[in-house]
N, C-alpha and C positions, 0 to 999 in steps of 0.2 A: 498489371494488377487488375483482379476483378473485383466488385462492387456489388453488392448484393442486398437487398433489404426484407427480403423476405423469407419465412423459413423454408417453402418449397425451391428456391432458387438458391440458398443454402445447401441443400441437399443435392441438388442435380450441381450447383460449382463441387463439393468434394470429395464428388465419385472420380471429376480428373486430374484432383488437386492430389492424393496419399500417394507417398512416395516408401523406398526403402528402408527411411527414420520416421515414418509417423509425419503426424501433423503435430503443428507448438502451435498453442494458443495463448497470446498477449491479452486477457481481457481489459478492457477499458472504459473509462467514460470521457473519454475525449478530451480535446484541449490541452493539446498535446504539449511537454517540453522533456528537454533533454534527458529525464530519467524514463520518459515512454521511450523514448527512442533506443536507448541503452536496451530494451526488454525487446524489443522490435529487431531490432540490428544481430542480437543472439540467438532470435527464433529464427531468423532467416537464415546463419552459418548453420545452424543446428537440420532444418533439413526443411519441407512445406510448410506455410507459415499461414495462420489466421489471426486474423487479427479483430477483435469485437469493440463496437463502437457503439456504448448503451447507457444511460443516463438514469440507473434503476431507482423507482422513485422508491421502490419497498427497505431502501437503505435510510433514508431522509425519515426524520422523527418531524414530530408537529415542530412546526417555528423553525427550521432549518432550511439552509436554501437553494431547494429543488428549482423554485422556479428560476432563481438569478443565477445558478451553478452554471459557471460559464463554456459557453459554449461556440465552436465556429467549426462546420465540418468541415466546410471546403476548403481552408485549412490543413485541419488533419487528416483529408485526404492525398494534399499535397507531399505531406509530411510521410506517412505511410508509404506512399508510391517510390519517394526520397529515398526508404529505408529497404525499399524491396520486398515490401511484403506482398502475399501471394492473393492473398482473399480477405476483403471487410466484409464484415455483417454489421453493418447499418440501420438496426432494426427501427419501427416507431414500436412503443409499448405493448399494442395490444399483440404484436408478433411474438414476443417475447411471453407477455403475461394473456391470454387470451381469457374473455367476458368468464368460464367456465373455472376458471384455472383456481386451485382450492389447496394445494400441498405446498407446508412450507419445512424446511432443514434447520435445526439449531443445534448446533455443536454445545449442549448445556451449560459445564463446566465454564471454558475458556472464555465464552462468551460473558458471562458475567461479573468478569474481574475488568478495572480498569477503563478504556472506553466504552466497553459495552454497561459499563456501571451507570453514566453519565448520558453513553444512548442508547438506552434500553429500546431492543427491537433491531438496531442498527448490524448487527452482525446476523442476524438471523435473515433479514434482507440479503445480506452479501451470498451466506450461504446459498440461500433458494434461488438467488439468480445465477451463482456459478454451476450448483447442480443443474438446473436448466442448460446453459450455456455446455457443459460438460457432455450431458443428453444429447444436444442437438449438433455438435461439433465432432464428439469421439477422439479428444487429441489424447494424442503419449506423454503430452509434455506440455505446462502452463506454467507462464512467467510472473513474477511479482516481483515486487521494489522491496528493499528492506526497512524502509520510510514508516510503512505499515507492518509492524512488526508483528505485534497481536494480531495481524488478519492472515499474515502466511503460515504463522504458530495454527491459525483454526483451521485455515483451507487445508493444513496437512492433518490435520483428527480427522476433517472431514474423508477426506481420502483414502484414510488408514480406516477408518469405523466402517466406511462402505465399500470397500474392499475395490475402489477406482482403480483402475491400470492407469494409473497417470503421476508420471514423474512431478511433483512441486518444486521449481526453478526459483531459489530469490535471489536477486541479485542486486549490490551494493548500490545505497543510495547515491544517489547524485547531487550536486552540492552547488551553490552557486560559489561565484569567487570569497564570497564573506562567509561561508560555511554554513548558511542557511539551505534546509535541506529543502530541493525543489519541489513543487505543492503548485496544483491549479490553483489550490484556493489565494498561493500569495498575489496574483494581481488585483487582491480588495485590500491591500493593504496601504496605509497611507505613506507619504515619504518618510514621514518622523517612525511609524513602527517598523519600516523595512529598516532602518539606519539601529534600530535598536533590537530585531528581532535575530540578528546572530549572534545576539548574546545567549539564546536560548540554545544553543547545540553547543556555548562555550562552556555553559553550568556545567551539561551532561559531561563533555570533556576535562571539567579542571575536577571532577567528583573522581572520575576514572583513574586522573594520575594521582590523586587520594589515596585509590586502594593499590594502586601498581607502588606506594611509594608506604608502603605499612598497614593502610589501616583498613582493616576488614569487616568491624561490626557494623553490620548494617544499619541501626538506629543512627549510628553517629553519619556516616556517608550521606543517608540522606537527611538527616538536619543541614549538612552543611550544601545539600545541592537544595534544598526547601530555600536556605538565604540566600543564595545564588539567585534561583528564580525568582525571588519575590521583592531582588535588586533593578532586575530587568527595567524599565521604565518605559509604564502602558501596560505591561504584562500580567494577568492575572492569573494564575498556575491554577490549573484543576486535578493535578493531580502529580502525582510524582512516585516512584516504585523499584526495588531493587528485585527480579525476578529469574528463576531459572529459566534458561533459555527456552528449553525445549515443553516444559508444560507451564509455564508462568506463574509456577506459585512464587508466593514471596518469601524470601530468603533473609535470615536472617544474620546470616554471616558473607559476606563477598567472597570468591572465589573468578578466577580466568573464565572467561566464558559465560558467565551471568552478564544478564542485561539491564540496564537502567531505562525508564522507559517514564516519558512525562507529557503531558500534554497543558494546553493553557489558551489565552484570549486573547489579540492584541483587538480591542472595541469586538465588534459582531466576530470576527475573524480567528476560528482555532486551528492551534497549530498543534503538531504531536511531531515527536523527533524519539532517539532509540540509541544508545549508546553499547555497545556490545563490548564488558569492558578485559581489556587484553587486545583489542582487536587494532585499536589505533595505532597502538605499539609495534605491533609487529607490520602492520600495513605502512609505516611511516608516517610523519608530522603531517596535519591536516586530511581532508577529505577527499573522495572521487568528484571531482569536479567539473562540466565541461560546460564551454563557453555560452 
């Protein structure tokens, strides 16, 4: 595995690195657990693997937390190496964002439903750094979690509006044994909210066999996942939404294949989780889980 932290040593690793399948690029901001690895582990079967290691501050709204988002590279560089992957990019910011640097990408629409309602700015961040990152890497193929649902829904408009040669890979969250979907951000969570926050991916689930079991209008589906979330204890819900998969408008009748999608507070600490619903069913009882 090579190590890189700057864009010109970027460039000269992936003149040796492209192979017969392209390059897959895992973006990242490190702090790594089992659902990085899952994205890692399938860029490396899939064929030359990058991996980006970057802490974009242009995602982080005032008051959120850029400085404390946790971090240990030497870490995730063990971790990485574990997994096989071929090349980090390690950047510090100003590599990335240089003094000059003035273009930013917002995907309009999509962006403004949902999380990006709550952090405004926050998606358009993600955008300009992946367009970036997409510029300076040139992969076939970028990996993402299904964790973040509305951000692989935009990364792929973006893709499709820009006409990118680049395949958008999501692939199934990873779960802890309690079915809390895994998140850098859960080690600020205290004992009592971890003991209580799998109840927030249980709402999503007991909403789903809801409609797998009759009932399809949407108003009533989510009143009864609204008292689900607002039984949680600690839990403050910011939102909650029955959406088409593929452009996220909100629906208001359920159907296979629409997503339920909610986000919420345990103290400083938000979590966002994504129900995709029919999917449980036919994937069997519980989540992708790994230890």
């Amino acid at each position: 595995m090579r190590l890189v932290r700057s864009r010109r040593d970027l460039a000269q690793a992936l003149t040796k690195l492209d192979g017969p399948q392209g390059i897959g690029l895992v973006p990242t901001m490190g702090f790594f657990h089992a659902g990085h690895v899952s994205l890692m582990e399938r860029a490396v079967k899939d064929g030359a693997s990058v991996l980006s290691v970057f802490v974009n501050p242009l995602q982080f709204g005032e008051g959120e937390d850029y400085e404390r988002y946790p971090r240990d590279p030497d870490r995730d560089l063990r971790i990485a190496e574990e997994a096989g992957i071929d090349l980090v990019y390690m950047p510090p910011a100003a590599d990335v964002f240089p003094p000059d640097f003035s273009t930013s990408v917002t995907v309009a629409d999509l962006s403004a439903l949902y999380c990006g309602h709550f952090r405004p700015g926050h998606f358009e961040g993600v955008t300009t750094v992946l367009a970036r990152l997409f510029g300076l890497i040139k992969p076939q193929r970028a990996y993402f979690g299904q964790k973040d649902y509305q951000q692989s829904a935009i990364v792929r408009r973006m893709v499709t509006d820009l006409a990118l040669a680049i395949d958008i890979e999501v692939l199934p969250t990873i779960r802890e044994d309690s079915g809390l979907a895994m998140s850098s951000r859960n080690v600020y969570l205290t004992e009592a909210q971890r003991q209580a926050a799998p109840f927030f991916h249980q709402a999503l689930s007991d909403t789903e066999r809801d409609m797998l079991a009759g009932e399809r209008d949407g108003a009533k589906l989510l009143a009864k996942l609204e008292r689900r979330l607002k039984k949680i204890p600690g839990f403050k819900p910011q939102y909650w939404a029955l959406a088409d998969a593929k452009n996220l408008q909100p629906k208001a009748t359920a159907v296979e294949g629409d997503v339920l999608l909610a986000a919420g507070h345990f103290g400083a600490t938000r979590l966002i989780d994504n129900c995709v619903l029919g999917e449980s069913a036919k994937s069997g009882p519980g989540a992708i889980k790994r230890p």
